[in-house]
N, C-alpha and C positions, 0 to 999 in steps of 0.2 A: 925596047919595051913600048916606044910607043904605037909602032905598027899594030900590035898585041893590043893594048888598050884601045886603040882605033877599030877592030877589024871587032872587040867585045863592045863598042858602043854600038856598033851597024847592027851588031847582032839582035842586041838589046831594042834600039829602036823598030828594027826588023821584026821582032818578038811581039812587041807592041802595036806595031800597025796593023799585023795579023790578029790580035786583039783585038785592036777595035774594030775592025773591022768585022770580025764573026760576032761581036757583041751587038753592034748596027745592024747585020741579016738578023740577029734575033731579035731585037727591038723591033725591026721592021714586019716580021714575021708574029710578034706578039701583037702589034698594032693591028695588024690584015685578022686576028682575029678576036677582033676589042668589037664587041655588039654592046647594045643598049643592056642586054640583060647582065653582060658580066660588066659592065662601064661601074659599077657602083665599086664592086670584086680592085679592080682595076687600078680605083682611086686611091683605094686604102694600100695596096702595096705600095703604090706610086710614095703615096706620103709614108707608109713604114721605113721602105727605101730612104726615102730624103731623113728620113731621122736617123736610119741607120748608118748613112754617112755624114751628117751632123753632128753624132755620138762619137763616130770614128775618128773625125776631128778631131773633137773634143780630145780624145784619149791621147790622139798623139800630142795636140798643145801640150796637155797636164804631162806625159810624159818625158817631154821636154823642157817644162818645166822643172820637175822633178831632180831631172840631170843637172840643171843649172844650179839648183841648190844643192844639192849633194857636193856639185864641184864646188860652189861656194865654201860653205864649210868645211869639207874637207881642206880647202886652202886654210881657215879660221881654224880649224886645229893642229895644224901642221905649225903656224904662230904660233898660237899659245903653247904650244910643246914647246918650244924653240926659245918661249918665253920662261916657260916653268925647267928648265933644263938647269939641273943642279950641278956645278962645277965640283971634282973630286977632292978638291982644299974643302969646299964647306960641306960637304959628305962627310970628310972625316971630321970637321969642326966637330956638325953635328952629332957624330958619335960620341967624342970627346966629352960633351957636351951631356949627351945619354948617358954614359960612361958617370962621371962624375954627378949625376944626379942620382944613379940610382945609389953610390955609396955614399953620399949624404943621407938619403935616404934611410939606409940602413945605420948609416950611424945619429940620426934621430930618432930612430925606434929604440934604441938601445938605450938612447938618452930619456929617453919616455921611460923605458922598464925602470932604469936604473932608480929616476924620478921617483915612480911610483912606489919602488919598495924602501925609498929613502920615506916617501908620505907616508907611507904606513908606520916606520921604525916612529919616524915623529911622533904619528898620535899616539902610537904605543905607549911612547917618553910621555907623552901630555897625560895619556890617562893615570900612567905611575904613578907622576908627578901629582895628578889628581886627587890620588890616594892617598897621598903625604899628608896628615893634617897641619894645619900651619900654626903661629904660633898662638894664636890666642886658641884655636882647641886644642893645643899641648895645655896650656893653662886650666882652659876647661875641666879636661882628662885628671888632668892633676888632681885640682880641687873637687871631682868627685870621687878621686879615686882617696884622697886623705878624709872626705865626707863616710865613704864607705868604710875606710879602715877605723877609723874610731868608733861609727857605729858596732862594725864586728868586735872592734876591744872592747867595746861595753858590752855585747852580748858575752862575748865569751868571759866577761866577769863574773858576769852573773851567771853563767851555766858553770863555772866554777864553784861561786858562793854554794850555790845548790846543790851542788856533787860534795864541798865540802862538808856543810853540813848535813846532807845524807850519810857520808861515812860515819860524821859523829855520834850522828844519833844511831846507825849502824850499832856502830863499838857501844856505843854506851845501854843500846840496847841486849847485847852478848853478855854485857858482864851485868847489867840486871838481873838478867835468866839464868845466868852462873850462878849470882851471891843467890837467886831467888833459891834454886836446886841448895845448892851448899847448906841454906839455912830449915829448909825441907829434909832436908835427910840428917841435920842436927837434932832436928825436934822427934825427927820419929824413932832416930836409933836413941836416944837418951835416953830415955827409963828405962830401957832394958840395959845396957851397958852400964848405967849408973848402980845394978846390983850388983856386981861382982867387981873385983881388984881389977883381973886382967882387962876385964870388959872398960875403966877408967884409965886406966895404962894404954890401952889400944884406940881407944877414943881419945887420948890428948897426942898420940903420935898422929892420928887423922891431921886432929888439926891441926899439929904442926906441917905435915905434910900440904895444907889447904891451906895455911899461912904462906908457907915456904912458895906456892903457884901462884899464890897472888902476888906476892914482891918480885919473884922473876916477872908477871905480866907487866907488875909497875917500871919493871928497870924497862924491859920493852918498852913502853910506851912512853917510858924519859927518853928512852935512845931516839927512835920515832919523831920523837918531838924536837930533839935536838938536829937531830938529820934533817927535816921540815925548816927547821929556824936556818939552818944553813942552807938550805936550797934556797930559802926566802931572803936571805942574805945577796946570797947571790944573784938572782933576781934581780933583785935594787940595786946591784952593780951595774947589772945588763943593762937595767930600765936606764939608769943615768948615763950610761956611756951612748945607749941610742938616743936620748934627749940632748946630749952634745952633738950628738952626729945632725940631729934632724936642725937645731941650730945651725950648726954651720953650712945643713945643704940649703935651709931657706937665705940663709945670707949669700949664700953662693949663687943661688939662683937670682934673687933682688943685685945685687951687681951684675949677672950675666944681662939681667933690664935693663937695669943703666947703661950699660958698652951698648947694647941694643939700638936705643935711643939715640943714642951718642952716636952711634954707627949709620943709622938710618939721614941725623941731621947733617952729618961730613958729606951720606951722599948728597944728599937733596942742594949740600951747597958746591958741590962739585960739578954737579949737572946742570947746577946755576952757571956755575962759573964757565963749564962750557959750551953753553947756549951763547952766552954772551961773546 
């Protein structure tokens, strides 16, 4: 190989002398025709030229440079790879790792839901529980609802009284209008009936007949009245046995206060007791 390499440097130089040296005939031959009038023409190439290999320079410095950094870095991240380079143990850590976060994960949402429809039953409970009146509006409730029921017993007393005696004067206006008829048709049929036998015969069975409806009306309205006296009776049974009852529910209730009371201070002194 190295005859080879020797025999492509001769060549190479060989190449090159031949170069400059046709470069120097042109040189020489562009000088032999450099006049005063194209000397100015002349100048300016001269100096384009020298910048042009100035610039040429330049580009292969910067190119060179370029390489140097590239190679630098490229060494700088070939480290840090080598640095950042994750071993298959903590690969799989990290999965493990992933693994178990994400069904935490999922078993905290659940615990969220679960949560959430637990808050909800709660306030549900709370609002219920809101609805509950407690004990002093049971109390309240009470005593307006015993405020209302007496006022209705007293009305409906008196829409009583006034039905009762509506019916009486009712009745008693019927058999007014009876005796009044009865005693109108006594007056008109008498003189004529009073002249003849059969005509006083037939007028006193009238009015036994007329006697005889008015004592049936009376046994009626004894019976009536006795039926009434025993509804009324009865009644006043009722009335007394719910006047026992309505005693012993206020006494039942006035003691259910008392245990109340009594109940509220055992806690208060329980809660005493176990603060302490």
């Amino acid at each position: 190989h190295y005859p080879l390499r020797r025999q492509r440097q001769m060549c190479i130089r060989d190449r090159c002398t031949t170069e400059s040296t046709s470069l120097q005939q042109k040189i020489a031959d562009l000088l032999k025709q450099e006049t005063p009038e194209n000397a100015s023409i002349l100048a300016e190439l001269r100096a384009l030229v020298a910048l042009r290999e100035s610039l040429k320079s330049q580009l292969n410095e910067f190119k060179g440079n370029c390489k140097d950094q590239k190679a630098f870095w490229d060494s700088e991240v070939a480290k840090l790879a080598e640095l950042n380079k994750v071993p298959d143990e903590v690969r799989g850590r990290e999965a493990l790792i992933n693994q178990t976060y994400e069904k935490d994960k999922a078993k905290l949402q659940r615990i969220n839901d679960v949560l959430k429809q637990k808050t909800r039953a709660i306030a549900l409970t709370k609002r219920k529980i809101d609805e509950i009146p407690s004990k002093r509006e049971l109390q309240q409730y009470a005593r307006q609802f015993v405020e209302v029921y007496e006022q209705m017993a007293l009305k409906y007393t008196e829409t009583k009284q006034y039905f009762t005696n509506y019916n009486t004067l009712r009745d008693t206006k019927s058999f007014l209008e009876k005796e009044d008829q009865i005693l109108k048709s006594i007056r008109d049929n008498y003189p004529n009936v009073m002249k003849t036998k059969a005509g006083k015969q037939k007028f006193l069975e009238s009015l036994d007949t007329i006697l005889a409806s008015v004592e049936q009306n009376l046994e009626k309205a004894k019976q009536k009245l006795e039926e009434e006296k025993k509804k009324r009776d009865e009644m006043d049974t009722k009335y007394q046995s719910l006047i026992e009852k309505e005693r012993s529910y206020y006494k039942a209730a006035k003691d259910f206060q008392e245990e109340c009371k009594k109940t509220e201070q055992l806690t208060q002194k329980l809660e005493e007791i176990q603060q302490s």
